[in-house]
C-alpha positions in Angstrom: 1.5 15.5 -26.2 1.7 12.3 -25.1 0.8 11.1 -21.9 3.6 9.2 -19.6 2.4 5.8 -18.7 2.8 3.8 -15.3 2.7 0.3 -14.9 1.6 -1.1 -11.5 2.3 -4.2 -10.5 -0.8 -5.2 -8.6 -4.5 -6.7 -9.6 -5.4 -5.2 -6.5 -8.6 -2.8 -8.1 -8.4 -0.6 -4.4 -4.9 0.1 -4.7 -4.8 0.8 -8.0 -7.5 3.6 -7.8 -6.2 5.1 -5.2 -2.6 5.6 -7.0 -4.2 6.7 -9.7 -6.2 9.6 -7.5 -3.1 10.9 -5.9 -0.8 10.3 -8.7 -2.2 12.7 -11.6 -1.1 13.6 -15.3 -0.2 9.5 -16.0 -1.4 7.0 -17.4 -2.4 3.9 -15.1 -2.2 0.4 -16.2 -2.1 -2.7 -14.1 -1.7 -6.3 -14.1 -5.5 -6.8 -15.3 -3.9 -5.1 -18.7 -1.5 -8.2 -19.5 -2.9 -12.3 -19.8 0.5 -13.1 -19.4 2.4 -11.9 -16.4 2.7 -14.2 -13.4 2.2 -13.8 -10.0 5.0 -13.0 -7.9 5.6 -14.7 -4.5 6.5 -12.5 -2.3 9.0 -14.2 -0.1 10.6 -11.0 1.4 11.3 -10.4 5.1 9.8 -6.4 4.9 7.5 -4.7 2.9 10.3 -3.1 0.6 12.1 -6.7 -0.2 8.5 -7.7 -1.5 8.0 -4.0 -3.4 11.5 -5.1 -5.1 10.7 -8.3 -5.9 7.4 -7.3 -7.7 8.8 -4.0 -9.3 11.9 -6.0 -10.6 10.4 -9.1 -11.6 7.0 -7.6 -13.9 9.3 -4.6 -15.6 11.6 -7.4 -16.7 8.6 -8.4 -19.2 6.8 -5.2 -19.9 8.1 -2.3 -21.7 7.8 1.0 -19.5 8.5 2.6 -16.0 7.1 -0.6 -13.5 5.7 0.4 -9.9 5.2 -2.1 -7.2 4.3 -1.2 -3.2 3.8 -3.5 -0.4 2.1 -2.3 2.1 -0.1 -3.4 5.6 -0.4 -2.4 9.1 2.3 -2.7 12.3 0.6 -3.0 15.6 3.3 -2.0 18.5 1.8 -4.8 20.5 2.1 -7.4 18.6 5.8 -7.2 17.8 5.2 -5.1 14.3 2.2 -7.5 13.0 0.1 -8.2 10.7 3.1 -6.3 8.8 4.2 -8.5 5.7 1.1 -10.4 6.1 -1.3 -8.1 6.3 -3.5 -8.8 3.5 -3.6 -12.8 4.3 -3.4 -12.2 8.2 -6.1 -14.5 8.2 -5.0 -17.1 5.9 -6.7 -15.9 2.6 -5.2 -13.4 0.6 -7.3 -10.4 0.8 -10.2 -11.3 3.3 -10.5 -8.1 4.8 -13.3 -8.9 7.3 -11.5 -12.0 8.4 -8.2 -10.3 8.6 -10.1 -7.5 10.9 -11.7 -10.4 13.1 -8.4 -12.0 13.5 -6.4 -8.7 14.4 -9.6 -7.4 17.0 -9.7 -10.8 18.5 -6.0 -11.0 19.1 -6.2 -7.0 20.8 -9.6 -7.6 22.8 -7.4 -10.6 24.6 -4.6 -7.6 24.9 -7.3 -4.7 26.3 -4.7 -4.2 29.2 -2.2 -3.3 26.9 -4.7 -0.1 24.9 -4.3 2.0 23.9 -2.7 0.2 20.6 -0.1 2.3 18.9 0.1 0.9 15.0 1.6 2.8 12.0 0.8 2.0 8.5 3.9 1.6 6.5 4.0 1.3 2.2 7.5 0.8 0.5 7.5 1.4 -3.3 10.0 0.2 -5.6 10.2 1.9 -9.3 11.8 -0.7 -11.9 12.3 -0.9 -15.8 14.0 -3.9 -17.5 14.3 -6.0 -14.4 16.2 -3.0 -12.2 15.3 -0.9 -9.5 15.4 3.0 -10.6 14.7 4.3 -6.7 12.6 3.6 -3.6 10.6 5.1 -1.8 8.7 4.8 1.5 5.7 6.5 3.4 3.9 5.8 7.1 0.9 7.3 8.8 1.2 6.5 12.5 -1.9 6.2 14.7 -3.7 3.9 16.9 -6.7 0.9 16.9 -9.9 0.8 17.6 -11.9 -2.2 18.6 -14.9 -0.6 17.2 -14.8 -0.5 13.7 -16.5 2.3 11.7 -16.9 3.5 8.8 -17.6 2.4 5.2 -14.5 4.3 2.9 -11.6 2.6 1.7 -10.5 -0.9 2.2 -8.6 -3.4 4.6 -7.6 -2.2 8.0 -9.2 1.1 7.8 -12.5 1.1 9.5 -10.3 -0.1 12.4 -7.3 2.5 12.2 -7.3 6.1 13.6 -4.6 8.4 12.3 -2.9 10.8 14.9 -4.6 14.1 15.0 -8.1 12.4 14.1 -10.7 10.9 16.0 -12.2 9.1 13.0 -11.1 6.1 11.3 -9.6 6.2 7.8 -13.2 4.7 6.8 -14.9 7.4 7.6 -12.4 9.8 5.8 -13.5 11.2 2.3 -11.4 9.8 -0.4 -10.1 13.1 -0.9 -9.0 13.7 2.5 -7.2 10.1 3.2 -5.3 10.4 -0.3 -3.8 13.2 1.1 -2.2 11.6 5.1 -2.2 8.0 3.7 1.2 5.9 4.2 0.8 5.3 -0.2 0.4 9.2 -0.4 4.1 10.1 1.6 5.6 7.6 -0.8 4.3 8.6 -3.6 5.2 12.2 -3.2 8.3 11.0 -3.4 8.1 9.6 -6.6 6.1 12.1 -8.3 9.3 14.1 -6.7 11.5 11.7 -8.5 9.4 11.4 -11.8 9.5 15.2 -11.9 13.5 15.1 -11.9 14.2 12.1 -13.8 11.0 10.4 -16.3 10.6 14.1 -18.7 13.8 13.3 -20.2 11.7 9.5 -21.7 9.1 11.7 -23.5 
């Protein structure tokens, strides 16, 4: 029997793997598979214009089911950032210790305002030939810590705390976070989705 495939639209190693843990029984290839595919600007306003701008614009040049997510963190106090800008808060895409620096030195100058509600939010967007097939979108709400801990994961996660947890999502098994995460809610809904709708392709 053949085995379904899934395209990601990401070069993003962390990501990946961790899509590929939750999302069992297909086969994961990314943008590290193809020499040719550009990079798409994401120029949307919220994280599922960028998800459709991705998922759209690689499945319009590779054959197969296309999934993009954007993702990132929404601190209450500061008006829903890092949000879209998460993973170049800082100015370089995907710094993660200067993107933690920049957020804890914008909330130590806030300590009046703690305790900092935040929610991480992930939109994804399932494409083939250059249209969107469905969205679908996840969020783990929980609060900051100015004391980052842990060593699991990646990004903000030594410095979030889901609801119901006193540990950060660093110190989480792999196991355990792949099951709350914001990418895990949304993509129960696509395996939900896939269940209903991708059989009928093989």
């Amino acid at each position: 029997m053949m085995i379904p495939e899934l395209i990601i639209a990401t070069r993003n190693v962390h990501k990946a793997q961790e899509i590929a843990a939750i999302l069992s029984g297909w086969r994961i290839r990314t943008l590290a598979d193809f020499s040719d595919l550009p990079e798409v600007e994401e120029t949307g306003r919220s994280f599922a214009e960028n998800a459709a701008l991705k998922a759209q614009q690689i499945s319009a040049r590779v054959n197969g089911l296309t999934l993009a997510d954007d993702s990132g963190l929404c601190v209450d106090v500061l008006s829903g950032a890092p949000g879209v800008l998460s993973a170049r808060y800082a100015g370089e895409h995907g710094d993660d210790a200067a993107n933690n620096r920049k957020l804890l030195s914008e909330l130590g100058a806030l300590s009046a305002h703690a305790p900092f509600r935040a929610h991480f939010a992930c939109a994804m967007c399932l494409a083939e030939n250059g249209q969107t097939l469905a969205n679908f979108l996840g969020a783990l709400p929980g609060r900051i810590t100015l004391s980052p801990r842990g060593t699991n994961g990646f990004g903000y996660d030594p410095l979030f705390v889901p609801d119901g947890f006193s540990c950060t999502l660093a110190e989480l098994p792999e196991e355990r976070k792949n099951a709350i995460s914001h990418r895990a809610m949304a993509l129960k809904q696509l395996s939900e989705w896939l269940s209903c709708h991708a059989w009928r392709r093989f």
